[in-house]
MARSE-805275 format. One record per atom (N, C-alpha, C): x, y, z. Coordinates in steps of 0.05 Angstrom, whole numbers, plus 32768, in hexadecimal, padded with zeros to 4 digits. Layout:
XYZ ...
! end
This chain:
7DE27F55806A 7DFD7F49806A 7DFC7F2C8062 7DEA7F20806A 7DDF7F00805F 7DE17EFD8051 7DD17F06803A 7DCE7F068025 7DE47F098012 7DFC7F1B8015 7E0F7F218009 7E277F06800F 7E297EFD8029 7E457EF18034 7E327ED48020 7E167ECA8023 7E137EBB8017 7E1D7EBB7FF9 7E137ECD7FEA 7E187ECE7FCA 7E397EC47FCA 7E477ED47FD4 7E657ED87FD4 7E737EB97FDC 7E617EA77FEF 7E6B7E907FF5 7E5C7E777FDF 7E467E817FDB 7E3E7E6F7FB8 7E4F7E6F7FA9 7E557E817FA2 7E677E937F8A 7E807E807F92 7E8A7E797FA9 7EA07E6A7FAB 7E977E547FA6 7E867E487FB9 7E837E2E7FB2 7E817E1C7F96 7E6F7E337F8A 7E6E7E1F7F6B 7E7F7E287F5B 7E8C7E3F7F5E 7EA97E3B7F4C 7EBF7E287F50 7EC57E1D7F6C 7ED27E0A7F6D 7EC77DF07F67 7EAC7DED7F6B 7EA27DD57F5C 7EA27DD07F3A 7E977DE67F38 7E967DE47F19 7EAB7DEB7F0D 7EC47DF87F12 7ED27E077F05 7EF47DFF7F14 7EEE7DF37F28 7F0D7DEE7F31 7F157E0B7F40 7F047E157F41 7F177E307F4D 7F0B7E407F6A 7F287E2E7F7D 7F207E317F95 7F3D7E417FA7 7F2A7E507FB5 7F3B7E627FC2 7F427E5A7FE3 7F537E597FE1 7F687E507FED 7F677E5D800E 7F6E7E52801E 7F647E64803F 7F7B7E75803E 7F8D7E788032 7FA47E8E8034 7FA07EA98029 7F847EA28014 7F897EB67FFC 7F717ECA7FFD 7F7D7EDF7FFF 7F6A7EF58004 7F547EF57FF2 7F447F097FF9 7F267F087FE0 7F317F177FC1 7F3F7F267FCA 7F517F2E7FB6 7F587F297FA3 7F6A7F187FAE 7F757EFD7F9D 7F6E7EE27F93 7F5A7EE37F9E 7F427ED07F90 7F3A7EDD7F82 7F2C7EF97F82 7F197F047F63 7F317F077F4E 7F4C7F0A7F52 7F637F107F3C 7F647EEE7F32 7F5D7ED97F41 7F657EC27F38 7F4C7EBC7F23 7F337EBD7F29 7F1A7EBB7F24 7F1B7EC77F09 7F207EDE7EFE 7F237EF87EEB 7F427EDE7ED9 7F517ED87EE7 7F677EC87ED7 7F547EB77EC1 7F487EA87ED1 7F317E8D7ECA 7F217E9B7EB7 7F187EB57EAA 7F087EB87EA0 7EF17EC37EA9 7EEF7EC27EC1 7ED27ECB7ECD 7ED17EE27ECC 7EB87EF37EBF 7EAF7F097EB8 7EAE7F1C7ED2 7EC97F337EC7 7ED27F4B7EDE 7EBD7F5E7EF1 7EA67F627EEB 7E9D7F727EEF 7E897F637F06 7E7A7F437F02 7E6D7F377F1B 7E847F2F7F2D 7E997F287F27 7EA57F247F3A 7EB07F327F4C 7EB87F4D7F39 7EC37F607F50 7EB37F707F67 7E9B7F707F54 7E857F827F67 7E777F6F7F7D 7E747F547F7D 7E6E7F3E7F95 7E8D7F447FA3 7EA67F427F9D 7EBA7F457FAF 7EB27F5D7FBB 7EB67F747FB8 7EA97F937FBF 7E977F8A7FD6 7E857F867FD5 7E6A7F867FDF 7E707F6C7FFE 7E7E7F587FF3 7E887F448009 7E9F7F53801F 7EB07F65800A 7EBC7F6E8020 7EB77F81802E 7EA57F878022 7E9E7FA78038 7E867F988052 7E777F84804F 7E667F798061 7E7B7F5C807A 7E937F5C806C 7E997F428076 7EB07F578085 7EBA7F668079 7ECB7F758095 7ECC7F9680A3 7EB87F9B8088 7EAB7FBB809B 7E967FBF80A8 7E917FCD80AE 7E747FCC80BF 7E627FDB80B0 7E637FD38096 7E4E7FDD8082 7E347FCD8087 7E197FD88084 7E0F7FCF8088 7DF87FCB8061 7DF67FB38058 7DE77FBD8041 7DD27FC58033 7DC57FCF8027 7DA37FCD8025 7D997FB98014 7D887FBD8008 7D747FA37FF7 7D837FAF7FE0 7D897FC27FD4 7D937FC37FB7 7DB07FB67FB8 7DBB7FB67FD0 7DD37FA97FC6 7DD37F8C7FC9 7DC87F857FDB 7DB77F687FD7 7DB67F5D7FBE 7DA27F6B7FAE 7D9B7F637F97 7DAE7F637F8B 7DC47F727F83 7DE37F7D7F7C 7DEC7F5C7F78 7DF07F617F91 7DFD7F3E7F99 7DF97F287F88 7DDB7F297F91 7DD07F0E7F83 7DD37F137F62 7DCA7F267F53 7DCF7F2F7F35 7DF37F1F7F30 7E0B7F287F3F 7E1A7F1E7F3B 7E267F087F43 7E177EFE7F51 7E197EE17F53 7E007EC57F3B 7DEE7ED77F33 7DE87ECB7F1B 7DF27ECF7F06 7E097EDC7EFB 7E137EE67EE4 7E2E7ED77EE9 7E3B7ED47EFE 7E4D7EC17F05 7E457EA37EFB 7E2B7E9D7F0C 7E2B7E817F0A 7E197E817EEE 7E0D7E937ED8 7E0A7E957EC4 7E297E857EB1 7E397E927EB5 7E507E927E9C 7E5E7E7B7EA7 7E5A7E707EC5 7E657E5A7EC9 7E5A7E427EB8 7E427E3A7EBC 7E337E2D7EAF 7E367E287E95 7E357E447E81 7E3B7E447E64 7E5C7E2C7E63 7E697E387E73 7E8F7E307E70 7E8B7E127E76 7E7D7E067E8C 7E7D7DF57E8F 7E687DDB7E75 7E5B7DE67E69 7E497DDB7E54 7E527DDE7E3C 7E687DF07E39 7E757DF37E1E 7E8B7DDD7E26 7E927DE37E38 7EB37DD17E41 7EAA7DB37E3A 
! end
């Protein structure tokens, strides 16, 4: 579960650092990956780290090491394309 709520709160942190795009305490995870996907950020890491955050942050899922890895894969592909946007910008 560590492992996952961490990626998912990276994934926030340096998009709002690098990218301006910060989610708001009102706004569901939801609605942050639809805002995130607005911005450009590539659909498929983001949705599947939302997935994976919300099943450990409010079900009683419990995860194994492959989705671990899951995680982290899309949270380097996140902060992959951030980087590019931010070096082209």
């Amino acid at each position: 579960k560590d492992v996952i709520v961490q990626c998912y709160r990276q994934m926030s942190l340096a998009l709002e650092k690098e990218q301006g795009l910060e989610r708001e305490n009102s706004m569901t995870t939801g609605e942050f990956e639809k805002l995130l996907e607005a911005a450009g950020i590539p659909h498929e890491p983001i949705h599947q780290l939302t997935q994976l955050f919300e099943a450990v942050r409010y079900g009683n899922w419990q995860p194994n090491p492959i989705d671990n890895q899951k995680a982290i894969r899309c949270l380097e592909a996140i902060m992959l394309y951030s980087r590019d946007v931010k070096e082209a910008g």
